[in-house]
N, C-alpha and C positions, 0 to 999 in steps of 0.2 A: 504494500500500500504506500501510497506518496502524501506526501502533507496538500494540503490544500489554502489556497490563498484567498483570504477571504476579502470582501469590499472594504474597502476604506471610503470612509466620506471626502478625502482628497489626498494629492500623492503625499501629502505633508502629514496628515493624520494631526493629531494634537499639534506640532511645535511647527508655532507661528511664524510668520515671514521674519527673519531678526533673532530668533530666538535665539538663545545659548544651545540647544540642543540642535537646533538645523544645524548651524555654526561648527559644530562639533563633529555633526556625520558629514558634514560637504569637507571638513579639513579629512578626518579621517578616508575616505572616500579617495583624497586628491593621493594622498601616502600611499595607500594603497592600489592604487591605479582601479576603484570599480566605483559605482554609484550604490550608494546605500539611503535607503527607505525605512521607515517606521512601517510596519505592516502588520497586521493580525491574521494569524495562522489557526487552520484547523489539524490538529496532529489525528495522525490514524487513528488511535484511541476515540476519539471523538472530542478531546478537551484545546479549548480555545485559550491561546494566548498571545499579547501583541509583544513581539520584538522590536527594542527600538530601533533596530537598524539592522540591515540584511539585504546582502545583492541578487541581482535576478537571477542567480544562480542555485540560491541557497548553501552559498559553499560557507559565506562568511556570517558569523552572525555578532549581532554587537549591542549592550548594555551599554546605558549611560552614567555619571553621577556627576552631575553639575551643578553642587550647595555651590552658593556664594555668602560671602559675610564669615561672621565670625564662624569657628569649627566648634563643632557640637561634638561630643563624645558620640553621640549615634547613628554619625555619618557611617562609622565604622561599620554598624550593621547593616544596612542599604551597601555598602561595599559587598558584604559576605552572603547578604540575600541577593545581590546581582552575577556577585560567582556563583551563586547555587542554581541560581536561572541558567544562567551561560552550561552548565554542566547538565545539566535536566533536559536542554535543547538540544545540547552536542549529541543526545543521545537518544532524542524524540525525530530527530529533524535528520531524513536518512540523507540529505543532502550534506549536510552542514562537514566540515574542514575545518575551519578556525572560528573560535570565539573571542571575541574580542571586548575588554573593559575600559571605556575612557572614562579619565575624571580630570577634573577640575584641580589644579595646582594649589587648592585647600585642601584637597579630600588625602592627596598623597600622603597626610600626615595618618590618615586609616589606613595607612597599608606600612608602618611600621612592625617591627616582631617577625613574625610569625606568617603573618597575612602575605604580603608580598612573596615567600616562598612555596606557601601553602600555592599561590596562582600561577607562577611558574611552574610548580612539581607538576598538576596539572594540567598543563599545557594552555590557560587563560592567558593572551597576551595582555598586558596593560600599556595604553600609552596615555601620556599627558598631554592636557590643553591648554594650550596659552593663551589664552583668547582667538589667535589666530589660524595655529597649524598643531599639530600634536608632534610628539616626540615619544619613543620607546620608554616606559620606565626603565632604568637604568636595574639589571638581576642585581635581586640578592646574591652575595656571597656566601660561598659553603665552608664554612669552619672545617677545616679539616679534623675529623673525629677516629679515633683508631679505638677497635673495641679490642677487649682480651678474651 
């Protein structure tokens, strides 16, 4: 069975002419040489969900996190709940190839510790937004560990 794509009420769906989130998938997009869409999907299961972004391919698929202003400790979970989306679709979506998490050059401070490795292990790319174009987060380093 193949996912199904379902209507949008325009090719923009929620984020408006201007918006931080267009803005975000047109830089990402341009990085990545494909056009990417907010689009709502019906998975084989039958369970409906919109991805913020995804090319007409269904190879790439893409979450957003674009707090502005001050950083809230709960950014961190909107981070962790849009890896678990990214992860859920990689694996719903028989198309999908790459997931992808952009955020906002606030949010990077949720992706201290743990998090940021946890999304590499994974295979979640993450890049940053500069208002303009995005950039690769830069991998966590691996401590080199020796067991006995």
């Amino acid at each position: 069975m193949r996912l199904k794509v379902l209507d949008s009420p325009t090719e923009w769906s929620r984020f408006a002419e201007g918006s931080i989130e267009r803005r975000m998938l047109l830089a990402l997009g341009d990085g990545l040489g494909v056009v990417l869409r907010p689009t709502p999907l019906m998975l084989p299961d039958g369970s409906r969900v919109e991805v913020e972004g995804i090319d007409a391919t269904g190879r790439v698929l893409v979450q957003l996190v674009c707090n502005q202003g001050a950083y809230k400790p709960a950014y961190r979970n909107k981070v962790m709940a849009d890896m678990f989306k990214l992860l859920w679709l990689r694996d719903s979506v028989p198309t999908a190839e790459r997931t992808v998490l952009v955020v906002t050059e606030l949010i990077v401070q949720a992706l201290g510790g743990w998090v940021a490795r946890a999304a590499a292990d994974l295979g979640i790319e993450i890049y940053v937004f500069d208002g303009s174009a995005v950039a690769p987060l830069r991998a966590p380093s691996r401590p080199d560990v020796k067991r006995a």
